[in-house]
Structure formats: C-alpha cells, structure tokens
N, C-alpha and C positions, 0 to 999 in steps of 0.2 A: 386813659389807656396807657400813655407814658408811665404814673407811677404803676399801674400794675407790670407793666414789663420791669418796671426797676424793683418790683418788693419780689418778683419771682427771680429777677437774677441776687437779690439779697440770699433767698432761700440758697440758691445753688452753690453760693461762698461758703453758704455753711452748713450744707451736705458735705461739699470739698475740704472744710477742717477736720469734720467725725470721720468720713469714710474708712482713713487707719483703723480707726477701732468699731467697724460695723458688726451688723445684724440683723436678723432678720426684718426687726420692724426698720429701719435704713433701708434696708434695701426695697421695700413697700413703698417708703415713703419717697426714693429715689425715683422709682417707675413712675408714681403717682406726676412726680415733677415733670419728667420726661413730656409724660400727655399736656400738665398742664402748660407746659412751652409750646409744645405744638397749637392748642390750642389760643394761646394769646398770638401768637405768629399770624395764625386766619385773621382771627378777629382783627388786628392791626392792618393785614393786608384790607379785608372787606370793606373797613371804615375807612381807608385810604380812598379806596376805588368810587365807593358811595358818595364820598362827605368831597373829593375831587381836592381833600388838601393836601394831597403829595408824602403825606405823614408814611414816613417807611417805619415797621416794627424793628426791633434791634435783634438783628439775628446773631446767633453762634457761629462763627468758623468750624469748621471742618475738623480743625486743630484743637478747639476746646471741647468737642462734642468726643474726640476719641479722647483727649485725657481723660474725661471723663469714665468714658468706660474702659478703659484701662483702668483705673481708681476700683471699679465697679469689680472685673476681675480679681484684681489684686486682692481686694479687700474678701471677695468670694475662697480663694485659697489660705488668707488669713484665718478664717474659719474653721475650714479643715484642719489647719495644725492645730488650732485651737483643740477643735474635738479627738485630735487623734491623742495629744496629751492627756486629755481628761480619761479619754477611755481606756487607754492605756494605764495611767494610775487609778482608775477607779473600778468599773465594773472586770478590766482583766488582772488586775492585781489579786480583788477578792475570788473568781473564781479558781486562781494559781492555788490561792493561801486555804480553798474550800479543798480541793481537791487533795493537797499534801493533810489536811487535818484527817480525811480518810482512811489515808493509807495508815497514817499509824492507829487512826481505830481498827481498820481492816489486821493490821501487828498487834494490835490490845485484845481481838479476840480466843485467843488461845488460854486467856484466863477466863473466859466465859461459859458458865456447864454445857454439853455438850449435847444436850437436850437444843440449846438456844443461840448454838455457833453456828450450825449451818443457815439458818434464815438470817441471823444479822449479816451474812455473807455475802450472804446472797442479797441482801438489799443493797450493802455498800455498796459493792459492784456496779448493781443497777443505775445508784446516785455518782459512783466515778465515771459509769459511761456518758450519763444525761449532760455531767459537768464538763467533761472532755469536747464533748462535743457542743458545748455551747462555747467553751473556749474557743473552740475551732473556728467557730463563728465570729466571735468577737474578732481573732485576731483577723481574719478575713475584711472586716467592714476597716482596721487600721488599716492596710493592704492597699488597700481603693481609695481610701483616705490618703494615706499619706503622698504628698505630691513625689511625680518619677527622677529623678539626677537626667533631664534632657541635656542638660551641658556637658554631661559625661558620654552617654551614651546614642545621643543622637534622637530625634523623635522617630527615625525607623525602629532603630535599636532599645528604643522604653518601650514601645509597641510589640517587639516580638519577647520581651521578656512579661508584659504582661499576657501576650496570648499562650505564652507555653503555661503560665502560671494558672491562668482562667481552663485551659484545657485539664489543668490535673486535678484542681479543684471540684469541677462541675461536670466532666467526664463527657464532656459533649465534644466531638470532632471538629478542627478546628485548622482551617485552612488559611494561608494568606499569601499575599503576593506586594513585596513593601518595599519601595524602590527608597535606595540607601543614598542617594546625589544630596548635596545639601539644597534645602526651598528656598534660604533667602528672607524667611519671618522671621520676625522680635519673637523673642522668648516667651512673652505672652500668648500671641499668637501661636505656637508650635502647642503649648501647656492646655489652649482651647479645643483645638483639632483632638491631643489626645484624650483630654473628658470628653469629647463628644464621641469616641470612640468607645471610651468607657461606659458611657452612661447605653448609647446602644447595647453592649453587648448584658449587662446587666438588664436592661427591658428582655433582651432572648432568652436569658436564661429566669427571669421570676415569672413571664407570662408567654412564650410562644411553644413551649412544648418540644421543641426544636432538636435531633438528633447532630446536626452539624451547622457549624456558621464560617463565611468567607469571610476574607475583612484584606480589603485592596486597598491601598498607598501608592498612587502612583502619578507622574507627571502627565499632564494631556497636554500634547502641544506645547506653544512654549508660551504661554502667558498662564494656565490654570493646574493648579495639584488638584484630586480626587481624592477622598476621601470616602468606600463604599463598605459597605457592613451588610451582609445577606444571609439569612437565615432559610431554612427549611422547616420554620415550624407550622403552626395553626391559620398564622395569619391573626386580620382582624377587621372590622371597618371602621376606616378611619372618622368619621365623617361621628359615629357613635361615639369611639372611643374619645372624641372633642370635649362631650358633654360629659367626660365621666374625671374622678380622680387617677384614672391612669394616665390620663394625658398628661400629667405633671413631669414625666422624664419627656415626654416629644418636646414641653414648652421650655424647659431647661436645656435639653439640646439646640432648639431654635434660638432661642436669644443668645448662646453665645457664638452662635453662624453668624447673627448679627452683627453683635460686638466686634467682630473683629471681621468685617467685611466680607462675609462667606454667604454663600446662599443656598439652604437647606431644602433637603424635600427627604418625604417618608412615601414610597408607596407600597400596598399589602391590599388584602382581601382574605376571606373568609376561607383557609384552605390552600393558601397561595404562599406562605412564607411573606416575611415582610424584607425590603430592601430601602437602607436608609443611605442617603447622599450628600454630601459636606463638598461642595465646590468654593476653591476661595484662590486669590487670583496671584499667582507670584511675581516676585521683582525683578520681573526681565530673564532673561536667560542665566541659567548658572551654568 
C-alpha cells in the first residue's frame, strides 16, 4: 500500500514539472490522478480500519492540492494564448490576405468582356461576403480567447466591457447589475469567475434561443460574492442534457467553481430559461 501511495505521489512530481507546458492529453491524465488519489486514500484508510494496524495513508495538505490546481488553471489560460496566436497568424491572417486578393480581382474585372463581368461580380461579392463574415467569426473566438487586463480594469469592469461587447455581437439584450467594491481573490481566482461567466453566456447564446440574459455580480452578506447569469430562453433538462455532449460547457464551468473553492449550481427546465449560480466565499469584509 505504502509504495503505491509513494509511485502516485511520484506521478504528481511529475505532472508538476510538465504542467507549464500542458495539454489536453495533461490535463486527462491530471483528472485521471486526481481519482486515483482519492482512491488510494480509501483504500489506505479501509485496510487501516480492517487490518487494526494504525497504517494512516499519506494525505495532501490543503496547500498542495490548491497549488495544484492553480497549476491546473494557469496552465488552462496558457492554452488559450497558445491558440489565440495560432489563429490569429494562421486561419485569420489567410482569410485577411483571401479577401484583399478579391478586391483587386473584383478591380481586374473591368478588363473582362462584358458579356462575363457582371457574373464574375457578382460571385466575388458573394465569396467577400462569405469571407468577411467568417473573419468576423474568427476574430470573435480571439475575443473570448484572449484573456481580459483584470489588473487594469477590475473584474466588475472586464465583465461589463465584455457584456457591452457580447451585446453588439449577438444582438441579444443584455442586462446587469455588477457591484464594483473590490472581493478580496488572487488573480486566479477573479480570471475563474469571469470564464465561468463567459462560458455561460456562450452556452445562451449557441443553445437557449434566448431574447435577453441578466448577468448579477454582487456581494451577499459579508462572507459570499454571487455570481448569477439568467437567461430567458428554451430552457432545457438538465438531468438529459448530462448524458449528452452539451454538457461539456456545464462540466467546464463546474470544475473551475471547484478549483477555486466556489459552489456551482445550474437550474432550467423545458421552457423556463435557465439560471446559472457561482457562489464562492470572500476574505472577510472589504
């Protein structure tokens, strides 16, 4: 039992050297760890209790289980910058460089007989609209990607410059109420709350149908901030949606409520709009 606890705290040294440079199979193979700690923990406890030899399993501190997931974070936003460079020099570069090669065919048609200028016109059009608008897109997913300047402006203040900006984008009404006091969280911490903000309002708008969404910031009391996002769309059940691949934005919202000590809940139904909840507890009175 002992060396298994000692070859899985092996593993976890050296999750903790890659983690700077993660990815997706990392971050698989971190969860994977996760369980299997929890599970050598029982088992160490069990055969203590059974075997009556006192054998205590070697637990984690408190302190090593959040570096950890801090690491876990960190290295999740690492990511992102990752992909925002790539797609930034890659798929929206070539759309820039597609869309100027048009114009000047769209300017090269005037040498074209005149029988066969108006339809090539009228295609290029067609292909600068299609491209314009996939730009649009592109630069949109950099947008969301790219992490907010919360040290500049505050995480009330990232949050209302992404909601004006989600508002013009998606044309959906867009309400909020975002209390500007400072919380009191690590940097981390603030950077979690706002993806989970993000990532709801992204689920309202690919799947709820939704003419307008709430989205409250604000103290409760004096030990917990709130964190609410309410929608007026279709709704959904939740209990279905579990089993499906849409739940992959709930489960990405939930682990990072975990991460960083917060405690999530979604609830909706078939017609009802859905309302998503991020409670997570601040450091004493500001």
């Amino acid at each position: 039992m002992r060396r298994l606890q000692q070859q899985v705290t092996k593993f976890e040294r050296a999750y903790q050297r890659k983690s700077s440079a993660d990815d997706e199979a990392t971050r698989r193979a971190f969860r994977r760890l996760r369980q299997l700690q929890l599970v050598v923990e029982h088992i160490g406890s069990s055969a203590a209790f059974l075997g009556g030899s006192g054998m205590a399993p070697e637990r984690r501190t408190p302190d090593d289980h959040l570096a950890l997931e801090r690491r876990m974070l960190e290295s999740l936003e690492a990511e992102r910058e990752r992909l925002v460079r790539e797609v930034h020099d890659g798929p929206a570069q070539v759309l820039a460089n597609a869309i100027f090669e048009l114009e000047y065919l769209d300017r090269m048609t005037d040498r074209v007989p005149a029988d066969a200028r108006a339809g090539m016109r009228t295609e290029i059009a067609a292909l600068k609209t299609r491209f314009r608008s996939s730009l649009d897109g592109v630069r949109a997913m950099i947008y969301d990607l790219r992490p907010p300047v919360l040290s500049e402006l505050g995480l009330a203040g990232a949050m209302r410059v992404y909601l004006a900006e989600y508002e013009s984008r998606y044309g959906l009404k867009v309400l909020s109420r975002l209390e500007e006091r400072e919380t009191g969280f690590d940097p981390q911490q603030e950077l979690a709350v706002y993806r989970i903000m993000q990532e709801a309002l992204q689920n309202t708008q690919k799947h709820a149908r939704a003419t307008s969404v709430r989205v409250e910031w604000e103290r409760d009391g004096p030990a917990t901030w709130i964190l609410r996002c309410i929608d007026d769309g279709s709704g959904f059940d939740i209990v279905r949606a579990a089993r499906q691949q849409r739940s992959v934005g709930l489960l990405s919202m939930r682990e990072r409520a975990e991460l960083i000590g917060g405690r999530f809940d979604v609830r909706s139904a078939p017609g009802q709009g859905t309302t998503v909840t991020l409670r997570i507890d601040a450091k004493g009175d500001q």
